[in-house]
C-alpha positions as semicolon CSV with decimal commas, in nm:
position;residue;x (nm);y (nm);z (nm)
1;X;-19,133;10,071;1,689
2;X;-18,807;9,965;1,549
3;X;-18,648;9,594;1,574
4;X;-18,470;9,685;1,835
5;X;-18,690;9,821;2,082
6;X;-18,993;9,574;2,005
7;X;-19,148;9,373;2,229
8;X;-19,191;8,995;2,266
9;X;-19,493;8,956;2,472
10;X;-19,521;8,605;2,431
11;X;-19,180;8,540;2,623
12;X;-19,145;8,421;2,975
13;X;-18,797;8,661;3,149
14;X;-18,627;8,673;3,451
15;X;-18,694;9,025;3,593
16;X;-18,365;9,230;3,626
17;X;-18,346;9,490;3,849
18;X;-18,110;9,843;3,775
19;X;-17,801;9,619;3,830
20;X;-17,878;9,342;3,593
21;X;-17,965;9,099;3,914
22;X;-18,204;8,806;3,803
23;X;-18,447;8,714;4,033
24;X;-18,582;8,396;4,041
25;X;-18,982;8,544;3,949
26;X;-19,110;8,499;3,595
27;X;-19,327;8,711;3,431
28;X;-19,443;8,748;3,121
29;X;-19,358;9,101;2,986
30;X;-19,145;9,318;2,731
31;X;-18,744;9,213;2,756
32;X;-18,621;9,427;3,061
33;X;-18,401;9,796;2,930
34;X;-18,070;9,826;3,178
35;X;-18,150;10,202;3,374
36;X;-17,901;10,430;3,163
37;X;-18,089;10,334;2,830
38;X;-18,445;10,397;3,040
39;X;-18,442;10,783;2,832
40;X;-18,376;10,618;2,488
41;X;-18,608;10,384;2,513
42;X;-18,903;10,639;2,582
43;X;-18,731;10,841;2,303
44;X;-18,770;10,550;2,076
45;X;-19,141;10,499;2,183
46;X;-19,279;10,848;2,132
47;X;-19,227;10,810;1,759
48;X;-19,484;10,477;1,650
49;X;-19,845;10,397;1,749
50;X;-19,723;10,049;1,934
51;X;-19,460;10,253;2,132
52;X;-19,778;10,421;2,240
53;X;-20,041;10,155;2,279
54;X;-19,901;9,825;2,238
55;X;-20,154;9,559;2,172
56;X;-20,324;9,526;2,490
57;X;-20,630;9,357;2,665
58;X;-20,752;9,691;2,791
59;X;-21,079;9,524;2,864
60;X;-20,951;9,358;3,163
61;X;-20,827;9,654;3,312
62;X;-21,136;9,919;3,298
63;X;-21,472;9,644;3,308
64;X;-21,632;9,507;3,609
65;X;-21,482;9,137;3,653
66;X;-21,846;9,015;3,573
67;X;-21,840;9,143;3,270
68;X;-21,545;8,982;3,134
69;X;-21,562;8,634;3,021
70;X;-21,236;8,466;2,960
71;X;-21,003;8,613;3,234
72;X;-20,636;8,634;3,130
73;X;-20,351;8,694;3,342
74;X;-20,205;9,065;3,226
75;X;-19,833;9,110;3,172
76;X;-19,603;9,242;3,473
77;X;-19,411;9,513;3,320
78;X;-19,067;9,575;3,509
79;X;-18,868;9,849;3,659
80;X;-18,732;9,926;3,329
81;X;-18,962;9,758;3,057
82;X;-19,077;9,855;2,725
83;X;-19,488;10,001;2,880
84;X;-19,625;10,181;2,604
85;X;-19,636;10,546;2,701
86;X;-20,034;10,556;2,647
87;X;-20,082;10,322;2,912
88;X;-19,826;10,428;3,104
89;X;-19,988;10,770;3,128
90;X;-20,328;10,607;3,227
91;X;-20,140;10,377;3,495
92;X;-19,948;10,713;3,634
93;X;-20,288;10,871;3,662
94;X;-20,412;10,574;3,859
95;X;-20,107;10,647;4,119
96;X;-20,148;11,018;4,127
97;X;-20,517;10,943;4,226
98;X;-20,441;10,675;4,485
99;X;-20,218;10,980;4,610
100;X;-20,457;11,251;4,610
101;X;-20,616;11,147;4,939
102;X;-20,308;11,060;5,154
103;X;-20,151;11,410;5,020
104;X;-20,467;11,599;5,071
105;X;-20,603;11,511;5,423
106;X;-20,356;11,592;5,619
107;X;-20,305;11,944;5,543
108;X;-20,671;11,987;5,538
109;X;-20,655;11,827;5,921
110;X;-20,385;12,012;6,005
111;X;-20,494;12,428;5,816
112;X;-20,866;12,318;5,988
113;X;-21,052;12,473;6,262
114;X;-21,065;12,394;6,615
115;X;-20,763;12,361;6,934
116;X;-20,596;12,107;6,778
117;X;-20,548;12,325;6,414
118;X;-20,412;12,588;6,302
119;X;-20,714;12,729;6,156
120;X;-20,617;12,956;5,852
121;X;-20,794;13,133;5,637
122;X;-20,862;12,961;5,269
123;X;-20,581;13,155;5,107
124;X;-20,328;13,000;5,355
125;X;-20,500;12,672;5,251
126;X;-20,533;12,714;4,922
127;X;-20,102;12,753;4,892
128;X;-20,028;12,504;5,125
129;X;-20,258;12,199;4,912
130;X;-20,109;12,323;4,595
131;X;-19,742;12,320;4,768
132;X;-19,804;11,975;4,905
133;X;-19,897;11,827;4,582
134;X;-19,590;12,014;4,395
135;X;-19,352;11,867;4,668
136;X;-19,432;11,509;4,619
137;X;-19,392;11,557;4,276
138;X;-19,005;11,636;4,287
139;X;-18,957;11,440;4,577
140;X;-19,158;11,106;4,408
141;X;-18,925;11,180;4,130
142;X;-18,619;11,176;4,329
143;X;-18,751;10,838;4,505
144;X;-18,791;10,663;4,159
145;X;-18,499;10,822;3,981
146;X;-18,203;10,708;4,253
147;X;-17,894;10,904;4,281
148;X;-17,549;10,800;4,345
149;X;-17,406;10,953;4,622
150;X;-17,023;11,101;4,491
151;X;-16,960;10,758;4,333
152;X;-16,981;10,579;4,714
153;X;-17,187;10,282;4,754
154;X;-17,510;10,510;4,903
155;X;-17,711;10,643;4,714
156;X;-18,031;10,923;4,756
157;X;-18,359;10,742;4,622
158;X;-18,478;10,340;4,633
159;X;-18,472;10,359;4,232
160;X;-18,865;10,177;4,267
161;X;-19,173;10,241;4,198
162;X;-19,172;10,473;4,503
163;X;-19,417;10,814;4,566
164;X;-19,342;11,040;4,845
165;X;-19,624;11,257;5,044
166;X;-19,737;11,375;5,388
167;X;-19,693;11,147;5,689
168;X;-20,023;11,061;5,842
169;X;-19,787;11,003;6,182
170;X;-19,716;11,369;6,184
171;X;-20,110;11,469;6,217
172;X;-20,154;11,348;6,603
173;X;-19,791;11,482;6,695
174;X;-19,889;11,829;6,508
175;X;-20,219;11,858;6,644
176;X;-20,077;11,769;6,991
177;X;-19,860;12,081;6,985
178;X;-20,073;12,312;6,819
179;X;-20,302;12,192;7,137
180;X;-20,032;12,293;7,349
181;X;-19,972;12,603;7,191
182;X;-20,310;12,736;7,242
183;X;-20,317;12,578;7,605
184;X;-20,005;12,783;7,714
185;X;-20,086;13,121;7,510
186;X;-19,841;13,064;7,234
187;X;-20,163;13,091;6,978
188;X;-20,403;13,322;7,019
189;X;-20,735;13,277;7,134
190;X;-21,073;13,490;7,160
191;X;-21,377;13,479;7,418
192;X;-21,702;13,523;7,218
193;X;-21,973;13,687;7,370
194;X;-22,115;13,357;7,425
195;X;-21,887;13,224;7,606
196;X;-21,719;13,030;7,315
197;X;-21,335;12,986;7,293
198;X;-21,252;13,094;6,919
199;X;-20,873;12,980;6,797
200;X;-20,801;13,220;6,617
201;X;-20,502;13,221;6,312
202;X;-20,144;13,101;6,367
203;X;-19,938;13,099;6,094
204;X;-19,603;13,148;6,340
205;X;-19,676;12,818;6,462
206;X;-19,642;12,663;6,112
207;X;-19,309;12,805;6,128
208;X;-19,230;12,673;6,419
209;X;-19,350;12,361;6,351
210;X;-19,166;12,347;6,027
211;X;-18,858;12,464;6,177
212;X;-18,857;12,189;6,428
213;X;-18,894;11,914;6,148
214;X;-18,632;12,076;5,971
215;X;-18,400;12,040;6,292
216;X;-18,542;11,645;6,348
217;X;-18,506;11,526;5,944
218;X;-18,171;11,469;6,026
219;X;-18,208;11,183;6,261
220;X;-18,317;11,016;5,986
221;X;-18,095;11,102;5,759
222;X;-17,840;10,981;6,041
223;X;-17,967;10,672;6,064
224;X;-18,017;10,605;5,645
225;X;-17,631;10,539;5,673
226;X;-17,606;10,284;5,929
227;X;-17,658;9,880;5,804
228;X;-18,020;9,785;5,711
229;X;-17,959;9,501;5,993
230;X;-17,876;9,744;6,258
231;X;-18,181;9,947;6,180
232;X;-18,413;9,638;6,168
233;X;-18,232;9,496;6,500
234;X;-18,331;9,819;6,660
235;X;-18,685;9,860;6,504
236;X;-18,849;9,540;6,516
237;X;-19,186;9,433;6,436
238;X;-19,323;9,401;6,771
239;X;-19,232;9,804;6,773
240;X;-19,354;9,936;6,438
241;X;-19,663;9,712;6,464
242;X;-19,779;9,867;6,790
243;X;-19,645;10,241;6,664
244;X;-19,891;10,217;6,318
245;X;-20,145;10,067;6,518
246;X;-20,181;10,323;6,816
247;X;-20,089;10,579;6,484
248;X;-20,424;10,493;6,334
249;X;-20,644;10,450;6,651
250;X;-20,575;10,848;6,760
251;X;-20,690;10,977;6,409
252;X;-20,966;10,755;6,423
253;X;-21,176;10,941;6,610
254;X;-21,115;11,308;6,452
255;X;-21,232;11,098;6,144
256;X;-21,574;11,074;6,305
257;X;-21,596;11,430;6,478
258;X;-21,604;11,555;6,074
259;X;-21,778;11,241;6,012
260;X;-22,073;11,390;6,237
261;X;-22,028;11,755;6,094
262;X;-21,685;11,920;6,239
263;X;-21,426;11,848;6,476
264;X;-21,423;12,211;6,569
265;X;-21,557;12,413;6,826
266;X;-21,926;12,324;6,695
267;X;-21,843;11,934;6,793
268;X;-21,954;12,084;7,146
269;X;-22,274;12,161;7,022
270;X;-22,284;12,563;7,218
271;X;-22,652;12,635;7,269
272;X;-22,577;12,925;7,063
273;X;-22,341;13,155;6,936
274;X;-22,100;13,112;6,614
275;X;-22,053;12,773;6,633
276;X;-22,408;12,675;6,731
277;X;-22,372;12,474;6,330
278;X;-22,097;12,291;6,182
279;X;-21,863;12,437;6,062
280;X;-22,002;12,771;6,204
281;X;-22,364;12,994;6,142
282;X;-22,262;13,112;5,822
283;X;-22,110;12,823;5,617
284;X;-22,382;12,708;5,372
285;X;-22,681;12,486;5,471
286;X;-22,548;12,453;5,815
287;X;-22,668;12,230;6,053
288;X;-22,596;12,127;6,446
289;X;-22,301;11,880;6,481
290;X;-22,449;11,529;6,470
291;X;-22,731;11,626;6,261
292;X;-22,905;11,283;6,053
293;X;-22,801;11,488;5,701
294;X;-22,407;11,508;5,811
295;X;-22,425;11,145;5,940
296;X;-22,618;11,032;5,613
297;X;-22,344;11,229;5,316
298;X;-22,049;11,094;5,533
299;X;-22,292;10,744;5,510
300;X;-22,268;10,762;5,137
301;X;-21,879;10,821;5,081
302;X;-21,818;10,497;5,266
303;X;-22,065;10,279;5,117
304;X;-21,920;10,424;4,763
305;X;-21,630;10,253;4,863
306;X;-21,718;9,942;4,980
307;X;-21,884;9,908;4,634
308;X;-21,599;10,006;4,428
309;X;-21,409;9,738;4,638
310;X;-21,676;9,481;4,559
311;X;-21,787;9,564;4,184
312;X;-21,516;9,782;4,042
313;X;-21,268;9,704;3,790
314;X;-20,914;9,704;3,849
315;X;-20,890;10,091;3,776
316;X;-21,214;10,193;3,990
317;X;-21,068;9,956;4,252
318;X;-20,737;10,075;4,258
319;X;-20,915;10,462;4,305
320;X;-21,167;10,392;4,528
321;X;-21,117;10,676;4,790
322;X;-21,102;10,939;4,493
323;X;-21,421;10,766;4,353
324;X;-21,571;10,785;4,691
325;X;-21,481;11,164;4,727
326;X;-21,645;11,262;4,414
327;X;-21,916;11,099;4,479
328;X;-21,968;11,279;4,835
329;X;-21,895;11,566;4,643
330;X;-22,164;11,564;4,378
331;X;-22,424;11,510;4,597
332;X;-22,285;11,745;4,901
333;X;-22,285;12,041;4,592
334;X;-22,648;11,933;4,440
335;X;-22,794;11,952;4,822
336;X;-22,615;12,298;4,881
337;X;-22,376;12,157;5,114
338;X;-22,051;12,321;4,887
339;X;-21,943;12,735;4,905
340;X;-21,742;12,748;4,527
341;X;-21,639;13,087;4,660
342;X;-21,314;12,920;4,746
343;X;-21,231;12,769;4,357
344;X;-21,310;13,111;4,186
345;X;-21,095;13,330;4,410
346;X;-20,803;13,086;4,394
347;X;-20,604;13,200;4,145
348;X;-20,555;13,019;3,802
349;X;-20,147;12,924;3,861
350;X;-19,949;12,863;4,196
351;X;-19,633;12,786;4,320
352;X;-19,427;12,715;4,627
353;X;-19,327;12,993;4,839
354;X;-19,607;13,242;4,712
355;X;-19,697;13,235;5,059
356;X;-19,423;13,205;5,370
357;X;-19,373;13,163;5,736
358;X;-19,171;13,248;5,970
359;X;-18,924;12,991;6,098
360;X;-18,848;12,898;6,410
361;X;-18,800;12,614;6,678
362;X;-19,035;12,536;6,964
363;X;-18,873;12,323;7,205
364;X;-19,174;12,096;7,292
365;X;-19,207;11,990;6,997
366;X;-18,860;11,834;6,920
367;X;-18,942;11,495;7,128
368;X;-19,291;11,409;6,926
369;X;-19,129;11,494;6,605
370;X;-18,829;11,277;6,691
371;X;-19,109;11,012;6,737
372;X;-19,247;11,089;6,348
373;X;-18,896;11,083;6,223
374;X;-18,888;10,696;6,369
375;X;-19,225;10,612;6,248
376;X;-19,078;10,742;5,904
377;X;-18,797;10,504;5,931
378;X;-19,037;10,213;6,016
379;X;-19,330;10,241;5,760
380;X;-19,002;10,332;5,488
381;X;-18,814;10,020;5,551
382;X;-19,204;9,838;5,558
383;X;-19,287;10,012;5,231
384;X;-18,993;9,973;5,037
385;X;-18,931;9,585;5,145
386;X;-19,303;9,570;4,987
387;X;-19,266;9,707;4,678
388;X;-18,955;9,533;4,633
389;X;-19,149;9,194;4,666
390;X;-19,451;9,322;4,420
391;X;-19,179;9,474;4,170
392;X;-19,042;9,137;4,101
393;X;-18,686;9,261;4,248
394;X;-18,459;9,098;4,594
395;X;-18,591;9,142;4,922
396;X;-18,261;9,042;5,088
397;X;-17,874;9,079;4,996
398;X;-17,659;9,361;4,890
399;X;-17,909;9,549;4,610
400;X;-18,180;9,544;4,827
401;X;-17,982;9,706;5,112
402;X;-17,879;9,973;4,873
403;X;-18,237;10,052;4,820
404;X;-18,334;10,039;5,192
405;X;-18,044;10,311;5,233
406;X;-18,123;10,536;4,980
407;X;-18,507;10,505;5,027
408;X;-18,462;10,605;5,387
409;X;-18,187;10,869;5,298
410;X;-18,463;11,015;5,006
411;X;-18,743;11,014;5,306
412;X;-18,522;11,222;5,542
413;X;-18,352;11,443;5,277
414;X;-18,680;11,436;5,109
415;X;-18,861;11,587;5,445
416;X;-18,576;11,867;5,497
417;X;-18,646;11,975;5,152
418;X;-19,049;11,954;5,266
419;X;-19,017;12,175;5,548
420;X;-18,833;12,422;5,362
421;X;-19,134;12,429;5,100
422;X;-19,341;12,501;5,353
423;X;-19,462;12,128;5,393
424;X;-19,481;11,895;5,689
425;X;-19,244;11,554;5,722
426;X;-19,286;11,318;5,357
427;X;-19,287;10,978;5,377
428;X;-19,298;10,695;5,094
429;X;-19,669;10,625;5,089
430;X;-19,764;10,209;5,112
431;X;-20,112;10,243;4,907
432;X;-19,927;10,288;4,578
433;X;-19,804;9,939;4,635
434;X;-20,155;9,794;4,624
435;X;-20,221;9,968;4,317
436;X;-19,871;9,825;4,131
437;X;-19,995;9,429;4,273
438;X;-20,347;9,463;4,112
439;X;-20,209;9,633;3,783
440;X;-19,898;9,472;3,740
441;X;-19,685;9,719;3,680
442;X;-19,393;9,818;3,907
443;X;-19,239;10,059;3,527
444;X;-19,082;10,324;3,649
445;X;-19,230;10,527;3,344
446;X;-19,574;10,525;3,496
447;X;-19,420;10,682;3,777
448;X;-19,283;11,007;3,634
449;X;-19,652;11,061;3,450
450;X;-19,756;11,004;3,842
451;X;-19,516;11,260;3,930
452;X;-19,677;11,538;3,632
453;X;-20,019;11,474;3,731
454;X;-19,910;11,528;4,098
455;X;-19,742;11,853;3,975
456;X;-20,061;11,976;3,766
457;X;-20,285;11,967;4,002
458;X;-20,028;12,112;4,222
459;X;-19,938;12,396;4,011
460;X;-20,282;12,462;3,855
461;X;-20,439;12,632;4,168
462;X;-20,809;12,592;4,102
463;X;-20,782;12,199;4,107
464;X;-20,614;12,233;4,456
465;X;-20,855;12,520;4,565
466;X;-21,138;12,202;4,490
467;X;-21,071;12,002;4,819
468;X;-21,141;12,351;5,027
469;X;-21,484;12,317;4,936
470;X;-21,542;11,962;5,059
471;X;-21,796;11,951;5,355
472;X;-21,639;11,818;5,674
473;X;-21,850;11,506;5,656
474;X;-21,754;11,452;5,298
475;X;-21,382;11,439;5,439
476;X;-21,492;11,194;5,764
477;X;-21,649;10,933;5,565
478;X;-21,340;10,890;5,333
479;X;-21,100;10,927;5,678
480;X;-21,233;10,698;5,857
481;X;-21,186;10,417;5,585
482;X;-20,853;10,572;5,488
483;X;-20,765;10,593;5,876
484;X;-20,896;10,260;6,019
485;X;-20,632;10,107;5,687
486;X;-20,333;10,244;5,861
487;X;-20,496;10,086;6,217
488;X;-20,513;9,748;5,992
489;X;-20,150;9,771;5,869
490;X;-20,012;9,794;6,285
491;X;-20,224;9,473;6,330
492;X;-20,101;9,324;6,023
493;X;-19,706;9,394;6,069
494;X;-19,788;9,226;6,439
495;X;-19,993;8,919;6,311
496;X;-19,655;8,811;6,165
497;X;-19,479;8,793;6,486
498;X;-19,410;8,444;6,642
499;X;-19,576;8,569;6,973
500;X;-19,361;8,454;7,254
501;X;-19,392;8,540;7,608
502;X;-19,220;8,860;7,554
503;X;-19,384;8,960;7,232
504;X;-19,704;8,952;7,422
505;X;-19,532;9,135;7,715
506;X;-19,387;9,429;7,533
507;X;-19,708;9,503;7,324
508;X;-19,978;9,459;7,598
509;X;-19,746;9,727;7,798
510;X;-19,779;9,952;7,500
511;X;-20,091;9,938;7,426
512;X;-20,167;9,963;7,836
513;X;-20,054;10,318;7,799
514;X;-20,078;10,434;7,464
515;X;-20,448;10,326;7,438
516;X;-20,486;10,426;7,797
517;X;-20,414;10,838;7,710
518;X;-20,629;10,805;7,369
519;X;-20,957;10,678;7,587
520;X;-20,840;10,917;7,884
521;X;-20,726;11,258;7,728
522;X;-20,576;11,521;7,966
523;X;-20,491;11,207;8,206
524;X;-20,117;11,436;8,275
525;X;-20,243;11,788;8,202
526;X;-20,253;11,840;8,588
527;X;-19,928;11,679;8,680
528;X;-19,690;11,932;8,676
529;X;-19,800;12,295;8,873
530;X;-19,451;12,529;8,773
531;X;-19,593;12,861;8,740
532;X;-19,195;13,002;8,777
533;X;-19,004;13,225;8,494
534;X;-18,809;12,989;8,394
535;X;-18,877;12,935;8,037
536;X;-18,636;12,673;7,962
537;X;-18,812;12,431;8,232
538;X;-19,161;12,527;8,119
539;X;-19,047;12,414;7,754
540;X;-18,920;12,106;7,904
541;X;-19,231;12,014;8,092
542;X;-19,432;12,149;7,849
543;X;-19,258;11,852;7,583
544;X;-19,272;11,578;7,896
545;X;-19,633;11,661;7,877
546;X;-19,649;11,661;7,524
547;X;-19,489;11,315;7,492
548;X;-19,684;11,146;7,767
549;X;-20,020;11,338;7,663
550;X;-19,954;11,196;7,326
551;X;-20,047;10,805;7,239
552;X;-19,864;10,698;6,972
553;X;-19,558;10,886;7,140
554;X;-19,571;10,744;7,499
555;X;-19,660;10,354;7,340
556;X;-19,355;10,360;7,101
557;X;-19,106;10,505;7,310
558;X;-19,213;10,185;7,579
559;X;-19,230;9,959;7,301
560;X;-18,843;10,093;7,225
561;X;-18,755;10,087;7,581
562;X;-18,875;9,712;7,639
563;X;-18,748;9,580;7,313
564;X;-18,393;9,690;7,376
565;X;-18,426;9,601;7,803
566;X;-18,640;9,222;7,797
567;X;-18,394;8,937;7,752
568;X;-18,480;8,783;7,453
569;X;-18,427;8,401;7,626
570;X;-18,712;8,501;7,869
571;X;-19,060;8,343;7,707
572;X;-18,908;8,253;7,377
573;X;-19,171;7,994;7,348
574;X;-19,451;8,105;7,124
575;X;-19,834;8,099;7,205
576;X;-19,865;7,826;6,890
577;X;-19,567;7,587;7,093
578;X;-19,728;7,639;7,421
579;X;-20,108;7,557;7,308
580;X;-19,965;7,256;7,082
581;X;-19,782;7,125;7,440
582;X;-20,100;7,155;7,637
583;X;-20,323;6,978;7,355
584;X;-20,016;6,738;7,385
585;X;-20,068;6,688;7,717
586;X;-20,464;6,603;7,706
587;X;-20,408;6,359;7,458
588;X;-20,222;6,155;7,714
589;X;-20,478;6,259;7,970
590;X;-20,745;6,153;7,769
591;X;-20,573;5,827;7,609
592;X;-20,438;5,712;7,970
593;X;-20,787;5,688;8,074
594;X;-20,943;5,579;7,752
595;X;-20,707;5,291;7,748
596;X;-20,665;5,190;8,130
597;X;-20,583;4,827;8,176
598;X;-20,809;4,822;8,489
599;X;-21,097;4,551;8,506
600;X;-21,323;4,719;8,708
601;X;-21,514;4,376;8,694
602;X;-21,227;4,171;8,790
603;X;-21,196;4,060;9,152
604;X;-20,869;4,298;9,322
605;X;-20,724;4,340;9,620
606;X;-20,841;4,625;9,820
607;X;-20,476;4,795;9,827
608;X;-20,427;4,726;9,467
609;X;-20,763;4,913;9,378
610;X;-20,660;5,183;9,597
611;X;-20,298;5,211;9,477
612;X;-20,493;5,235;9,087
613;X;-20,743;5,457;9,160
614;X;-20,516;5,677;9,319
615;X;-20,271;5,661;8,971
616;X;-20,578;5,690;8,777
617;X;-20,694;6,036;8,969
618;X;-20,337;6,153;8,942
619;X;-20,324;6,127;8,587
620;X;-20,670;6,261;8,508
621;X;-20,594;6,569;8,692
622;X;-20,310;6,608;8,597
């Protein structure tokens, strides 16, 4: 590398952002390159070994910690710094497989079998993986690239460190439709000879489904434009805690359905019949839902990653699902668990739009999906305040509401663009932030090699084509990890409130009902008895039901209600205030009788024993 571009490692800097804003964080890393020069610099790079390399402790990053004696602190590298492209290729593969699991399940949830999927056939699969992993791609590059909006102050992108893929809030609202669709006839069903209820294909209602997001991205995109205080003042914690917490309790449980062997039809365990074995008679080395072999390969995925966690170095750590997947995978495939019928008929090279369908709107669906959209707005403004604060860059004033408006403009563009590639709502993900605090690197570079990985595997259609094969408990042990995180992030955004009166208020009525319709499905199915022609009240009841049927939907929407209705005066005290007054209180209990001025030995007058026995009691009970 020339003297212009090379490094001083061995310098403590003030981390600039992409206006030239110090912070007041040190780290110690390569001098900072201002955004326009980013191209230049990796120009520059690609022609020496350093610009490659660098001289670093790779040790640190691929060993165990026991295995590493002295421990040294690795460099932070910037938005913009000087990471040599090597690593930089090795950190973006670390993000693309921190991805692959949050991109991945929920299309497989959603393409599955059962009421509550759309059960397609593999091809259908097969192009909508591969489209989902393209799609993050270009959107994760328009996230980290940042976009000025006809030289205005907004702008399209957060300019971070920021990947884009599937929201894991639009599985329960998705699968609550497609529920609804096969309930009212919209999706086609089959009796089996048996007895058995088989859901048969419905690609329409992917259209539908996609149409309707396309119609509800633009709440978002409504609200990207409005002041990041205005949007916090009407989202609060106490409302996107109990939304990502209710969020990750009602995917919980499909987690252990596939866990046990299936969350299809064969999770009823029929007698007999097609679906007498998970996933049905002729899948190989079937066995009935809940069978000891399902339980035990779903067993192994999550100890896997509890170990990784434990032992791993930073780079196992930092891919722990993915290590736990392949894992499950191995020994699912040596045990004859794993049909590779699926990888060799996929075919070599895909693309978006190879496979279509046919848009529409379905009027139920609008309210749930409105709910999405907000939960989109929430975990965005979460995410992006995060890896604002592990990038080194302001959390509060002018630049960082720039970012919060153009990282919430990129997620609602970003999911309009989704749903016309075929894909449901995109989100910015949060786990990519863990992996940027344990490696230390928030470089925008190792983003864009995130972004080509993403797109390989996308494009290349027998890497996609891999996940088909997975067994169904293979998938349930990583889920239920992966799902239980998002029920830990709800309790974690709450654990920061102050917990007043009406905190407490607002999220026990929330829970009340949102937990109430997870534990009590159906609860409302029998409410409303319109058997008329009317099919613009049907739809309406239909997404009434929907909406109350649904838990995340019904808790939020209270949550919302309450938040904007509850005086804020009424029980402003916090639990902490009110249990430091009462301890307050038995101090003086306990000193007033510890240090009574009463001789009990002393020779009174009977009135003036009974006038300080009665203070004492008074006190003491008091």
């Amino acid at each position: 590398m020339d003297n212009k571009s090379s490094p001083s490692t061995s310098t403590l800097h003030m981390v600039e952002d992409t206006e030239g804003v110090q912070t007041k964080r040190k780290f110690a890393a390569y001098e900072p390159v201002k955004e326009p020069a980013l191209w230049r610099v990796i120009k520059d790079q690609m022609k020496t070994k350093e610009g490659w390399w660098g001289d670093l402790g790779w040790a640190s990053l691929c060993l165990p910690p026991f295995f590493i004696k002295e421990k040294k602190p690795p460099a932070f590298w910037g938005l913009n710094s000087r990471l040599p492209l090597g690593l930089a290729a090795i950190l973006g593969f670390q993000h693309s497989l921190a991805m692959i699991s949050g991109v991945v399940t929920p299309i497989l949830l959603i393409t599955a079998t059962g009421s509550t999927s759309l059960n397609l056939d593999p091809e259908d699969q097969q192009y909508l993986l591969s489209a989902a992993l393209i799609t993050s791609a270009f959107l994760s590059f328009i996230q980290i690239t940042r976009f000025r909006l006809f030289k205005t102050n907004f702008y399209l992108g957060s300019g971070l460190l920021s990947l884009m893929g599937p929201n894991f809030a639009s599985i329960p609202a998705t699968q609550a439709v497609i529920s609804n669709m096969y309930a009212n006839g919209y999706c086609p069903t089959e009796i089996m000879p048996d007895g058995t209820i088989k859901y048969l294909a419905c690609r329409h209602a992917w259209g539908a489904i996609l149409g309707t997001s396309m119609l509800c991205s633009v709440f978002e995109m409504a609200i990207s434009f409005l002041p990041p205080k205005t949007i916090r003042r009407l989202f609060p914690p106490v409302v996107s805690g109990a939304t990502i917490l209710l969020i990750g309790c009602s995917v919980i449980s499909t987690a252990l359905k596939d866990w046990a062997g299936g969350s299809g039809p064969c999770a009823n365990r029929p007698s007999d019949g097609f679906f007498a074995k998970c996933p049905n008679i002729d899948a190989p080395h079937a066995l009935p839902w809940g069978s000891p072999e399902y339980l035990g390969l779903g067993l192994l995925v999550f100890i896997t990653i509890v170990l990784v966690e434990n032992l791993g170095s930073a780079f196992m750590k930092n891919a722990q699902i993915v290590i736990g997947l392949v894992v499950g995978t191995i020994v699912a495939a040596a045990t004859g668990y794993v049909d590779p019928t699926s990888i060799q008929t996929a075919p070599a090279i895909t693309f978006v739009w190879t496979r279509t369908f046919p848009i529409s709107l379905y009027p139920p669906a609008i309210i749930p999906f409105l709910i999405v959209y907000l939960d989109n707005i929430l975990e965005s403004i979460g995410d992006i305040t995060a890896t604002c604060d592990v990038s080194g860059v302001e959390v509060e004033g002018p630049h960082f509401q720039r970012r919060i408006q153009g990282g919430l403009l990129a997620d609602g563009f970003g999911s309009l663009i989704a749903a016309c590639m075929t894909l449901s709502p995109m989100v910015t993900f949060a786990q990519n932030n863990g992996v940027i605090a344990l490696t230390r690197c928030a470089n925008r570079v190792a983003g864009y090699f995130c972004c080509l990985f993403l797109l390989i595997y996308g494009v290349f259609g027998k890497i996609s084509a891999v996940f088909l094969v997975l067994p169904s408990s293979v998938i349930g042990g990583m889920n239920a990890f992966l799902f239980a995180s998002v029920t830990v992030s709800g309790i974690r955004i709450l654990a920061y409130l102050s917990w007043t009166r009406r905190d407490r208020f607002i999220v026990t009525c929330a829970l009340s009902l949102g937990l109430g319709v997870l534990l009590t499905p159906g609860w409302f199915s029998h409410v409303f008895s319109y058997q008329g022609n009317n099919e613009a009240l049907k739809g309406f009841l239909s997404a009434v039901e929907t909406v109350v049927g649904t838990s995340y939907c019904i808790g939020s929407l209270l949550a919302i209600l309450l938040e904007q209705i509850v005086p804020r005066e009424w029980g402003n005290v916090s639990l902490a205030e009110e249990e430091k007054k009462k301890k307050e209180e038995m101090e003086k209990v306990r000193n007033g009788f510890l240090e009574s001025d009463i001789d009990l030995g002393a020779t009174v007058p009977p009135t003036t024993i009974a006038a300080s026995d009665t203070t004492t009691t008074t006190t003491v009970n008091h």
